[in-house]
Backbone as CSV, one residue per row, in Angstrom:
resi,resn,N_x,N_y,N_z,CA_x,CA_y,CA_z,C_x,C_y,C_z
1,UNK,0.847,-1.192,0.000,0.000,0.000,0.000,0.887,1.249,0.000
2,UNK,0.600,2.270,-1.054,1.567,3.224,-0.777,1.075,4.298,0.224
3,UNK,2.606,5.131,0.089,2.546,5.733,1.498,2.753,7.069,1.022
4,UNK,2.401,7.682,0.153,2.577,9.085,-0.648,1.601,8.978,-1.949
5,UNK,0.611,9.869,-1.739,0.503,10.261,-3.079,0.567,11.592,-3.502
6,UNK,0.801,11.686,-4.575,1.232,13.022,-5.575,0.705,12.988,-6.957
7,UNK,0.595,14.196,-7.471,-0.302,14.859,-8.499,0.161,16.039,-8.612
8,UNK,0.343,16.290,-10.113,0.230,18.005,-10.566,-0.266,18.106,-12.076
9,UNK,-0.787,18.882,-12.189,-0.981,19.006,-13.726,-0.009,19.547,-14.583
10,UNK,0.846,20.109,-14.107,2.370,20.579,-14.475,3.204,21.159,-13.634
11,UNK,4.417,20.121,-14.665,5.925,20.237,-13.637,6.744,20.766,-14.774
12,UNK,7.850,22.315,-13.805,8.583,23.112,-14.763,9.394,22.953,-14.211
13,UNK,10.851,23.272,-14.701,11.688,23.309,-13.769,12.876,24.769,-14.880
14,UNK,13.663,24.960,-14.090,14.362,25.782,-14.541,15.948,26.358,-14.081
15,UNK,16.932,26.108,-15.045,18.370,26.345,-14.379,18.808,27.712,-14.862
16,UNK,19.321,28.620,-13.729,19.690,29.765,-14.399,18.818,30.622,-14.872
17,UNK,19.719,30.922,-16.707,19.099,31.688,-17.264,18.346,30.897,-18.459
18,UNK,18.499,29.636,-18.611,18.082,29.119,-19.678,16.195,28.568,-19.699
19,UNK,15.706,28.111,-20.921,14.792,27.992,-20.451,13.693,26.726,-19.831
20,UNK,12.669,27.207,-19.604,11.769,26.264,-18.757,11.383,24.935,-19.130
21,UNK,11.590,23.810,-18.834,11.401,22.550,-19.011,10.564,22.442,-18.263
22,UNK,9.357,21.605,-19.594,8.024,20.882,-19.058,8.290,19.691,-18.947
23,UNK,8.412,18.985,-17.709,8.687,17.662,-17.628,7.359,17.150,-16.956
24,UNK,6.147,17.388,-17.230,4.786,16.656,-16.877,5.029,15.522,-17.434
25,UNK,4.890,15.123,-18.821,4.368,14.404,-19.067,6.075,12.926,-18.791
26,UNK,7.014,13.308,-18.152,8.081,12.501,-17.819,7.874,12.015,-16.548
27,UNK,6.687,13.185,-15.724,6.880,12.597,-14.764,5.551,11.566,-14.127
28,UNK,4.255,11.699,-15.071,3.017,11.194,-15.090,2.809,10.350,-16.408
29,UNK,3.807,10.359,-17.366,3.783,9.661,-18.938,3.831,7.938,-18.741
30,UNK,4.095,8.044,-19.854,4.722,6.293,-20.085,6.011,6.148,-19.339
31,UNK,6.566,7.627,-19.719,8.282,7.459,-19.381,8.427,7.260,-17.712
32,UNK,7.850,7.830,-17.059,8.030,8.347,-15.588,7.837,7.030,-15.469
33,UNK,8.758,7.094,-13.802,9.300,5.802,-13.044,9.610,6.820,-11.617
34,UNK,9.288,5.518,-10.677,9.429,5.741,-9.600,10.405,5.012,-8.907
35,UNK,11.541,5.594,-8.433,12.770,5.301,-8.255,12.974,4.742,-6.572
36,UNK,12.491,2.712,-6.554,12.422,2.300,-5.477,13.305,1.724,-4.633
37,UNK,14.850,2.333,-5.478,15.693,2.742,-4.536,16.077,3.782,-3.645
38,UNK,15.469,5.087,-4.112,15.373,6.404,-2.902,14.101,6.694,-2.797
39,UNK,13.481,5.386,-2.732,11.659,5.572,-1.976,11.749,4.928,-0.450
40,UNK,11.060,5.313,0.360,11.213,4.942,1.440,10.149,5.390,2.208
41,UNK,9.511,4.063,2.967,8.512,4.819,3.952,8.433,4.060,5.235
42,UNK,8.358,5.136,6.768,8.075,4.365,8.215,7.242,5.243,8.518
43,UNK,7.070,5.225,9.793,5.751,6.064,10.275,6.582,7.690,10.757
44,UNK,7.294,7.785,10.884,7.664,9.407,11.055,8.022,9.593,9.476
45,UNK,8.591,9.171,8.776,8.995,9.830,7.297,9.100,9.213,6.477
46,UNK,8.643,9.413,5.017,8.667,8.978,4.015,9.204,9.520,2.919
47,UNK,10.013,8.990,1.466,10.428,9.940,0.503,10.007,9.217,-0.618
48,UNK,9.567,10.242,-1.669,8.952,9.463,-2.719,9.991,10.162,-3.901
49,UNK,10.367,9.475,-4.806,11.806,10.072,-5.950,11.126,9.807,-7.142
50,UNK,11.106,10.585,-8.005,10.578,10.722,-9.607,11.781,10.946,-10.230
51,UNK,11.663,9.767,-10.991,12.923,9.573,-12.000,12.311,10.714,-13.811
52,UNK,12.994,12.027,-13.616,12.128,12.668,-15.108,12.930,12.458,-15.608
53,UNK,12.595,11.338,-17.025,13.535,10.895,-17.780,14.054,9.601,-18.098
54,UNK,14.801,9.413,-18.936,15.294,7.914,-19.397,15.828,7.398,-17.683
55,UNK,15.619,6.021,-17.342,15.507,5.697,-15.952,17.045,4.897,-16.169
56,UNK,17.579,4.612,-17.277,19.186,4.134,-17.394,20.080,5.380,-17.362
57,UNK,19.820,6.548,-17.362,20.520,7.747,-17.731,20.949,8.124,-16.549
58,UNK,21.944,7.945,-15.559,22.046,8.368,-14.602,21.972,9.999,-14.267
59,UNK,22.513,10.424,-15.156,22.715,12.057,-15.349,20.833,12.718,-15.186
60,UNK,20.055,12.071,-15.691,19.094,12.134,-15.932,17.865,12.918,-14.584
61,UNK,17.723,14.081,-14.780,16.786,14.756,-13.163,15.910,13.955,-12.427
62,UNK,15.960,13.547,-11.113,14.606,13.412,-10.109,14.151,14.380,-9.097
63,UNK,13.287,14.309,-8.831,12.878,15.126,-7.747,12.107,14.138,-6.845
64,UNK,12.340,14.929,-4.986,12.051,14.123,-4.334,11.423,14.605,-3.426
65,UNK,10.195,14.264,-3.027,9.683,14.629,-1.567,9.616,14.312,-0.706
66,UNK,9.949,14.729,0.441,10.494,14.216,2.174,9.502,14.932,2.899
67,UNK,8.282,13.655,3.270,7.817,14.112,3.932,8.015,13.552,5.637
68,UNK,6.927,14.455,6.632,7.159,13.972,7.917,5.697,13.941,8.508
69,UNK,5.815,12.307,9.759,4.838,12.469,9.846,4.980,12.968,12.037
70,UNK,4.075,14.230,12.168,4.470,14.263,13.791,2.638,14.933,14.227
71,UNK,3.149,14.996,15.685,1.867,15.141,16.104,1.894,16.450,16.274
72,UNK,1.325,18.010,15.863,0.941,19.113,15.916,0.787,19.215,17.446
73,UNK,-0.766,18.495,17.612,-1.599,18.318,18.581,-1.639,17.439,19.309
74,UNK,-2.092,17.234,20.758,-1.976,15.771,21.387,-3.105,14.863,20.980
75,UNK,-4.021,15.372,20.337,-4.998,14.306,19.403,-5.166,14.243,17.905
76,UNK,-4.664,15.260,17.547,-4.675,14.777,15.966,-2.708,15.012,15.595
77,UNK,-2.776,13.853,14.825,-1.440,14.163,14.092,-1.849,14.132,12.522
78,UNK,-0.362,15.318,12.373,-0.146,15.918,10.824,0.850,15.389,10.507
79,UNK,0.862,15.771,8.811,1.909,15.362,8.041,2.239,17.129,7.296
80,UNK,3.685,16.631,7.095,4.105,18.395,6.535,5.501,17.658,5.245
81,UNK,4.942,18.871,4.473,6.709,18.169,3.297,7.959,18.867,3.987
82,UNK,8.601,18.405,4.059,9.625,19.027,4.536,10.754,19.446,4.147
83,UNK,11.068,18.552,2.605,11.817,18.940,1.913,11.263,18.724,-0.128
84,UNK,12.146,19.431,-0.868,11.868,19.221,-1.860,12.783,19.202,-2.557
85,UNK,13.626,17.924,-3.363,14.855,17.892,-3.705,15.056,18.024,-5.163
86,UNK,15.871,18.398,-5.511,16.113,18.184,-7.016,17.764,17.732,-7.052
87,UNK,17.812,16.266,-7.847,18.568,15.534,-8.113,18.957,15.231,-9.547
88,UNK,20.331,15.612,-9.257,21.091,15.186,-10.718,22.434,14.432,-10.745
89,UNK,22.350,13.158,-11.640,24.024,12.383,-11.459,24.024,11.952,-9.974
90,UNK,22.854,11.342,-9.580,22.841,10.985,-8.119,23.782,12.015,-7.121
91,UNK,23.278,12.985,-7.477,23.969,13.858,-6.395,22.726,15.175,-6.374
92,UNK,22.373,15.993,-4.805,21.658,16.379,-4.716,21.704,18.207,-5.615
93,UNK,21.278,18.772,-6.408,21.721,19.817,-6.878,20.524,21.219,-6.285
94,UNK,19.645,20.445,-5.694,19.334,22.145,-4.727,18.436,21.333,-4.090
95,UNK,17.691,22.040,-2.787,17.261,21.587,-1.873,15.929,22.902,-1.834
96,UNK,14.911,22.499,-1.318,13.809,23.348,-1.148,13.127,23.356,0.095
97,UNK,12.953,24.462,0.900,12.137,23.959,2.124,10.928,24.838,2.295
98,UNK,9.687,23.937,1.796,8.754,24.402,1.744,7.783,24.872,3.197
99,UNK,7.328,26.155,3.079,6.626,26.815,3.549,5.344,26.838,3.690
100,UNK,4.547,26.230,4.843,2.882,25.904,5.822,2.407,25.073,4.624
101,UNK,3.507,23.903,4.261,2.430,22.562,3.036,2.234,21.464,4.279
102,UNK,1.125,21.247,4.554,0.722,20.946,5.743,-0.542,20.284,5.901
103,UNK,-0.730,19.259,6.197,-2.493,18.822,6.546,-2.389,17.687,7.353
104,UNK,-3.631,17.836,8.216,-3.802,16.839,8.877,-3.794,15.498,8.650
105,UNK,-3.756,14.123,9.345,-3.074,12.849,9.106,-4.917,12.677,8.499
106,UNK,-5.044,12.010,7.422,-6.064,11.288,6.467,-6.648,12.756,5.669
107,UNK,-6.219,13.621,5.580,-6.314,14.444,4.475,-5.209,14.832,3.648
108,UNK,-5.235,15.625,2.287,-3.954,15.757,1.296,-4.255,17.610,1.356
109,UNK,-3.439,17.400,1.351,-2.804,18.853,0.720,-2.612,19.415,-0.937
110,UNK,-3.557,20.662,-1.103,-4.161,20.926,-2.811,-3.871,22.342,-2.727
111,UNK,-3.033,22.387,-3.940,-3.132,24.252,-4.126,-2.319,24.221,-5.254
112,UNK,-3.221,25.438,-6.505,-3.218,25.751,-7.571,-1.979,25.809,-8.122
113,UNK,-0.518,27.028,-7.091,0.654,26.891,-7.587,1.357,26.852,-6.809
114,UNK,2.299,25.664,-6.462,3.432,25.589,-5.700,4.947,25.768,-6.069
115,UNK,5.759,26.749,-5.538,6.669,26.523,-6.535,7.849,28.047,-5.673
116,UNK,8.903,28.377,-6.125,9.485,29.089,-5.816,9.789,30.346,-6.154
117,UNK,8.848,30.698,-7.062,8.803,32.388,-7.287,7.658,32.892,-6.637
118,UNK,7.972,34.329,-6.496,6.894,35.015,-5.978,5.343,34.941,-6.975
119,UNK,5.348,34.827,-7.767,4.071,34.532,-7.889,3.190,33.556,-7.779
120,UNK,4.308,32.371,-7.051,3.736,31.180,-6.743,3.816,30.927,-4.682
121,UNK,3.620,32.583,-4.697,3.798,32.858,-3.403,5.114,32.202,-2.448
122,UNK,5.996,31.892,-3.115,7.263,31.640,-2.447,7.153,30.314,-1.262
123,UNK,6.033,29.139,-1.440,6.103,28.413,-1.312,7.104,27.282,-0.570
124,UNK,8.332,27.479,-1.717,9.442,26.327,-1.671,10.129,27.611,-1.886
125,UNK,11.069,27.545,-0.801,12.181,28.284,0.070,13.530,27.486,-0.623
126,UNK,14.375,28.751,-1.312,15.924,27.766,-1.780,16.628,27.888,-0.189
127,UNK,17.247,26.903,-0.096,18.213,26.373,0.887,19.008,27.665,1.281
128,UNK,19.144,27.820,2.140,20.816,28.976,2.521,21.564,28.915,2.712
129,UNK,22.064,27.740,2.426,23.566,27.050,2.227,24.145,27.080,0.907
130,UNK,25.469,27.282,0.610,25.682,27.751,-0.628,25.444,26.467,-1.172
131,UNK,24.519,26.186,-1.820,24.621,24.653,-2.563,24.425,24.719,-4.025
132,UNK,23.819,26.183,-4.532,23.082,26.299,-5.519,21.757,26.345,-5.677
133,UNK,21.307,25.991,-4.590,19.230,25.796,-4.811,18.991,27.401,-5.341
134,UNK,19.858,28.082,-4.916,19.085,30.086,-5.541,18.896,29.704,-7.197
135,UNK,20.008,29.162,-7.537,20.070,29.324,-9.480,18.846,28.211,-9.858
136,UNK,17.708,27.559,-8.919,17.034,26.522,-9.765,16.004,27.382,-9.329
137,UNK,15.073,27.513,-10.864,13.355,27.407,-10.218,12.329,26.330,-10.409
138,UNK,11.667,25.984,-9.442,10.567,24.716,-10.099,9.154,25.223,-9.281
139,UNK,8.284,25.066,-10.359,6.896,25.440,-10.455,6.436,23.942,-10.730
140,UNK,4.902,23.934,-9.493,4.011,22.847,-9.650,2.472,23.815,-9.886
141,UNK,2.210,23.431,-11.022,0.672,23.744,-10.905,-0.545,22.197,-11.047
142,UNK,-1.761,23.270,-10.041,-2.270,22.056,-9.323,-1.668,20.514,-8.342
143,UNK,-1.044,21.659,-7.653,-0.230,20.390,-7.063,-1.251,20.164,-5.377
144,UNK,-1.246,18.527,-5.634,-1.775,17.819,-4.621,-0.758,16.683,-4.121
145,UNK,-0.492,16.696,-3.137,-0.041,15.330,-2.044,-0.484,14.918,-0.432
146,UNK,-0.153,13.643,-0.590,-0.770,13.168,0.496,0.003,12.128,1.335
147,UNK,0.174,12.195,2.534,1.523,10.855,3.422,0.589,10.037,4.342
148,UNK,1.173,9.566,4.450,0.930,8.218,5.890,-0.585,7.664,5.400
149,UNK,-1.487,8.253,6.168,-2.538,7.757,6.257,-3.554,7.534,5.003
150,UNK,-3.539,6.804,3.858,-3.541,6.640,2.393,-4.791,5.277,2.648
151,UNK,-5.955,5.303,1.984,-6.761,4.364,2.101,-7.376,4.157,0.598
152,UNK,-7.157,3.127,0.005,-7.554,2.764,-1.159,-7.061,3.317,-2.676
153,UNK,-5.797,3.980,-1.934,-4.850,4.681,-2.937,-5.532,5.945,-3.862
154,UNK,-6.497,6.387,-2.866,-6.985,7.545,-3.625,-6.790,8.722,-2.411
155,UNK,-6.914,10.234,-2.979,-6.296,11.584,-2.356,-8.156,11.394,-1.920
156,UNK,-7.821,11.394,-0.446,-9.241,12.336,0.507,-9.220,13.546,0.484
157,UNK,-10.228,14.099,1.014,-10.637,15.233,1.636,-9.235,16.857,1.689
158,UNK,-9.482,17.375,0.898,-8.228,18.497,0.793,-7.877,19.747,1.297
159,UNK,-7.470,19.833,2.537,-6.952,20.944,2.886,-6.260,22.111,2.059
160,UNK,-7.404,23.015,1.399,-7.014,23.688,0.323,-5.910,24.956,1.247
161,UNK,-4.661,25.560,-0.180,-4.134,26.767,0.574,-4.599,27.948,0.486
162,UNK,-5.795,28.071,-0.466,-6.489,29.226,-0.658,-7.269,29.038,0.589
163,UNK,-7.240,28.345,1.159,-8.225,28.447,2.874,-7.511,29.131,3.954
164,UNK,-6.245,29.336,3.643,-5.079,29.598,4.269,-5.077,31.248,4.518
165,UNK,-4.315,31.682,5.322,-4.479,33.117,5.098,-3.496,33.425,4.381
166,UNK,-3.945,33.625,3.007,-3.351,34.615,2.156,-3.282,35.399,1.621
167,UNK,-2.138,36.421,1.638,-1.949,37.519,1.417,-3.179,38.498,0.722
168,UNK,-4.171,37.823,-0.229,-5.207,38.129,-0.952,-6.252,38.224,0.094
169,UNK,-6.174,36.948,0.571,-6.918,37.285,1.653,-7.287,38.095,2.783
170,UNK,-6.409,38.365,3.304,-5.868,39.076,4.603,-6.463,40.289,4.037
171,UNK,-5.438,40.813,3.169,-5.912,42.490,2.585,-7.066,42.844,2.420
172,UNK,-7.845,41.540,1.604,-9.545,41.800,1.717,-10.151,41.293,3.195
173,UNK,-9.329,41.185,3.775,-10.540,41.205,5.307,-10.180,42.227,6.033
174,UNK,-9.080,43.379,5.621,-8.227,44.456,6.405,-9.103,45.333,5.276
175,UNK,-9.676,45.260,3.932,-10.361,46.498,3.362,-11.723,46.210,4.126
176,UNK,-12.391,45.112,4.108,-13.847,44.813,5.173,-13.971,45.486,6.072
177,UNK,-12.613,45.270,7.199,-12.616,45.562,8.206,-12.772,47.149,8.626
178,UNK,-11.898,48.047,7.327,-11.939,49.570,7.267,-13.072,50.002,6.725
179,UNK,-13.834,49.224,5.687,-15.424,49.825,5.487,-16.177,49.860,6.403
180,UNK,-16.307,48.801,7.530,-17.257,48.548,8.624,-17.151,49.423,9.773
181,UNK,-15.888,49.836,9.574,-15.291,51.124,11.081,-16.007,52.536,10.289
182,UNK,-15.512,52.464,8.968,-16.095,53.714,8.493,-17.533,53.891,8.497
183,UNK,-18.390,53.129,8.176,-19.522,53.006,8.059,-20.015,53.057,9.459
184,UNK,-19.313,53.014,10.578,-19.636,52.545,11.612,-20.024,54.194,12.392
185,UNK,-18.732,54.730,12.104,-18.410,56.121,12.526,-19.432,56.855,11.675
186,UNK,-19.966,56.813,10.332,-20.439,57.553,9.820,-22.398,57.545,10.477
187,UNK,-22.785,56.192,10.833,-23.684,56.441,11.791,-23.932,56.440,13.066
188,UNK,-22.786,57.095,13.682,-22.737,57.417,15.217,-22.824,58.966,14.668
189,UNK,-22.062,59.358,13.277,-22.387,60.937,13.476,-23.779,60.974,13.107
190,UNK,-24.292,60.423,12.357,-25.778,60.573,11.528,-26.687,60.560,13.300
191,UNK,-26.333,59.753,14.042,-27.511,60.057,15.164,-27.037,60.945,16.212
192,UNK,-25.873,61.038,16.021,-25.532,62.289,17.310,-26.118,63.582,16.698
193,UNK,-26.013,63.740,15.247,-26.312,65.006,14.540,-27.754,65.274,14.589
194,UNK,-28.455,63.992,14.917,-30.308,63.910,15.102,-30.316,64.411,16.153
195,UNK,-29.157,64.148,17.232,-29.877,64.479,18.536,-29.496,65.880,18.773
196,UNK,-28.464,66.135,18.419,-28.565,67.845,18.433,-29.031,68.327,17.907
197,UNK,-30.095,68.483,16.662,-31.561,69.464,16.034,-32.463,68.684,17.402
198,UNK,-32.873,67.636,17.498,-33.850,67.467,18.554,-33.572,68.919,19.444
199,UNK,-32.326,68.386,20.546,-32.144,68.956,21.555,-32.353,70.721,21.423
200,UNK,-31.434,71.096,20.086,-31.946,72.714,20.060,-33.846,72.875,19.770
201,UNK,-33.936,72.047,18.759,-35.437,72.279,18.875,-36.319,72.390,19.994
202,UNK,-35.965,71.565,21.038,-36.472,71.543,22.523,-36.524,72.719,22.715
203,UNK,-34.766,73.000,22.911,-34.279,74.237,23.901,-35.598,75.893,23.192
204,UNK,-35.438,75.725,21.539,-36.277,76.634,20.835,-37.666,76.975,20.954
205,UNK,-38.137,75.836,21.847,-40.059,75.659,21.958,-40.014,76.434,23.111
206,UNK,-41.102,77.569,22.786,-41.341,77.914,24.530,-42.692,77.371,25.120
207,UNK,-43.040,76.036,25.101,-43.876,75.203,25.803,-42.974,74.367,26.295
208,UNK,-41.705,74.265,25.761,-40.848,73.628,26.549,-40.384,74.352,28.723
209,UNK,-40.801,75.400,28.213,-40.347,76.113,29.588,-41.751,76.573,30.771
210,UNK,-42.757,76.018,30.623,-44.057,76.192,30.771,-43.772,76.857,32.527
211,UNK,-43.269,76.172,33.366,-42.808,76.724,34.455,-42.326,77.638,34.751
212,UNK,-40.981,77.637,33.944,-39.924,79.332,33.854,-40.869,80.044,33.398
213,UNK,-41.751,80.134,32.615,-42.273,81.412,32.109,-43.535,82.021,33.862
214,UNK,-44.038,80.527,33.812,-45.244,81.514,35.068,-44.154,81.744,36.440
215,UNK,-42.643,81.184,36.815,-42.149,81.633,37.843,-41.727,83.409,37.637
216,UNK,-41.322,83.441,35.977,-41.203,84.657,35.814,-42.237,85.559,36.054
217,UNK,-43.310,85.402,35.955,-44.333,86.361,35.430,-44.793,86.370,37.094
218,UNK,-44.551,85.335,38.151,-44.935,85.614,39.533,-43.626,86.889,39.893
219,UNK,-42.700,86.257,39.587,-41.722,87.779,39.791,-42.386,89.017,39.381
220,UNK,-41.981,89.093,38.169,-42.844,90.300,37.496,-44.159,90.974,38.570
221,UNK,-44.830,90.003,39.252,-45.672,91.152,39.722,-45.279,91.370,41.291
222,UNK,-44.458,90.240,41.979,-44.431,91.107,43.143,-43.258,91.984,43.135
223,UNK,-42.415,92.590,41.864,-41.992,93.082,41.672,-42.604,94.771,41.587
224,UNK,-44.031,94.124,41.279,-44.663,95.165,40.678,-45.412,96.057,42.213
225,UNK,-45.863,95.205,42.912,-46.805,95.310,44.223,-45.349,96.073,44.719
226,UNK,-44.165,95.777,45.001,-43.334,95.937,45.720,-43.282,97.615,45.455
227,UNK,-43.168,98.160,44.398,-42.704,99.509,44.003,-43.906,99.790,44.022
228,UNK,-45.409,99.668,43.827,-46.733,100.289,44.588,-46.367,100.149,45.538
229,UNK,-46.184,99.562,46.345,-45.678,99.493,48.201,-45.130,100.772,48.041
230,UNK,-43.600,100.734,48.192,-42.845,101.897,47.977,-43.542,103.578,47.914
231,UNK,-43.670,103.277,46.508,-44.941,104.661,46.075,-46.038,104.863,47.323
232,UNK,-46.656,104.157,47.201,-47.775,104.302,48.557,-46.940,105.350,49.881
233,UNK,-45.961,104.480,50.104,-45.332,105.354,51.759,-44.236,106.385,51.336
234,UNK,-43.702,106.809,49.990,-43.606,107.802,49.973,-44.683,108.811,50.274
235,UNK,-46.097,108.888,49.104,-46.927,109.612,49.571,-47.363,109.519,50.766
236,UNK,-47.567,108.918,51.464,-47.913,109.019,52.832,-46.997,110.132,53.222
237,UNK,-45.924,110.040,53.698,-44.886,110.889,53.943,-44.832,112.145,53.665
238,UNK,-45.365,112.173,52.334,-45.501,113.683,52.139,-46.527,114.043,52.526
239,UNK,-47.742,113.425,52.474,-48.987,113.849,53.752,-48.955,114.148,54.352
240,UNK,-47.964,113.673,55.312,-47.748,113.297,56.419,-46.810,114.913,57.100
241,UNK,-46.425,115.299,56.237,-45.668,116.682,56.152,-46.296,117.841,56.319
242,UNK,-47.221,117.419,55.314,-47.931,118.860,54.566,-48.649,119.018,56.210
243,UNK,-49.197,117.823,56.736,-50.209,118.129,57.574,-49.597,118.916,58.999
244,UNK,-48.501,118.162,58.557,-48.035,118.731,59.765,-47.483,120.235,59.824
C-alpha cells in the first residue's frame, strides 16, 4: 500500500538563465518511473523520488519529496513536506524547504501553484547554504499530495491553501474591516447630529419652559406690588408733612 501520493498538472523546472522545461508528461507519462531505490517509507517519514527521464541515464533529473509524519496536537497528528529535492548524477543539486504545506493525518494537501517564485507565493524556500538551490526554479501547478494515512490509494478530503491566510486574503478582510469602522463612525455621526436638532429644537419651543415662564411672570408682579408698596409710603410721607 503506498505511502505518498502526488499529483500536478504541471511540472517546470528551470536552471539559471536558460529555459523552462516541461517535464509533466516525464513525470506522469509512459516514461516516468518511480525510483524504489530512494523511496522509502516508516511512520515518522517517508520519501517518494521521480525519475524525469530515461531511468538508465544516470545524469538524468529526479525530484524528491520528504515528507514527515508528527503530532501538531496531542490528538490529531499531521503530516508536513519538509523537503523538496532536485537531483542530478545521483547527487543532490538544490534543496527546497517548503513553507505551511501541511495537513492533517487522512487528508492531502491541494493548491493551484506551488513553486518558488513570488508569484507562486514563495512556497518552496531555496536552501541557505551555498549549494546552488538560488540558481534553480521549479513550479508545480495544481499540485496535490498526500503521506501516511492513504486508504484505497486515492487523495481524501483536501486541505485547500487558498483556505489559508493569504496575502489576498488578509488584505480583503483588512479592506472589510476599514469599510465597517467607516460606516460605523459615519452612523454614530448621523444620530448624534439627530440628537442635536432634537435637543436645540427643545431648547427653541417655549412650551418647553411652561414653568420658567409663570415663575417669571410671579416675579414680574411682586416686583410690581413691591414699588406700589414703595410709592404708597412715599406719599404718605408727604402727607404726612404737609399736615403737619
Amino acid at each position: 500500500m503506498p505511502c505518498i501520493l502526488f499529483w500536478a498538472k504541471r511540472i517546470t523546472i528551470k536552471f539559471k538563465n536558460q529555459t523552462w522545461l516541461d517535464l509533466t508528461g516525464e513525470a506522469f507519462g509512459q516514461k516516468a518511473t518511480v525510483d524504489p531505490d530512494n523511496s522509502n517509507c516508516s511512520e515518522e517519514s517517508a520519501r517518494l523520488s521521480l525519475k524525469l527521464g530515461d531511468a538508465e541515464n544516470p545524469r538524468s533529473l529526479a525530484i524528491r519529496f520528504i515528507l514527515t509524519n508528527y503530532n501538531k496536537l496531542s490528538i490529531q497528528s499531521w503530516f508536513s513536506l519538509r523537503q523538496v529535492e532536485i537531483v542530478s548524477n545521483n547527487s543532490i543539486q538544490a534543496v527546497f524547504n517548503p513553507a505551511g504545506i501541511y495537513a492533517p493525518s487522512g487528508y492531502s494537501y491541494r493548491c493551484q501553484r506551488v513553486g518558488s517564485l513570488q508569484r507562486d507565493h514563495a512556497l518552496l524556500l531555496p536552501s541557505d547554504t551555498d549549494d546552488g538551490s538560488s540558481l534553480w526554479e521549479v513550479t508545480f501547478i495544481d499540485f496535490q499530495i498526500q503521506g501516511f494515512a492513504i486508504k484505497g490509494g486515492r487523495f481524501t478530503k483536501a486541505r485547500d491553501c487558498a483556505s489559508s491566510s493569504s496575502p489576498a486574503i488578509l488584505i480583503g478582510l483588512a479592506t472589510s474591516l476599514i469599510l465597517l469602522l467607516v460606516l460605523a463612525y459615519a452612523l454614530n455621526m448621523l444620530i448624534y447630529l439627530r440628537y442635536l436638532d432634537r435637543h436645540y429644537d427643545l431648547i427653541a419651543s417655549p412650551a418647553h419652559f411652561p414653568q420658567l415662564k409663570a415663575r417669571d411672570t410671579a416675579k414680574d408682579k411682586e416686583l410690581l406690588r413691591s414699588q406700589e408698596a414703595e410709592c404708597y409710603e412715599l406719599r404718605r410721607q408727604q402727607l404726612s408733612k404737609t399736615y403737619a
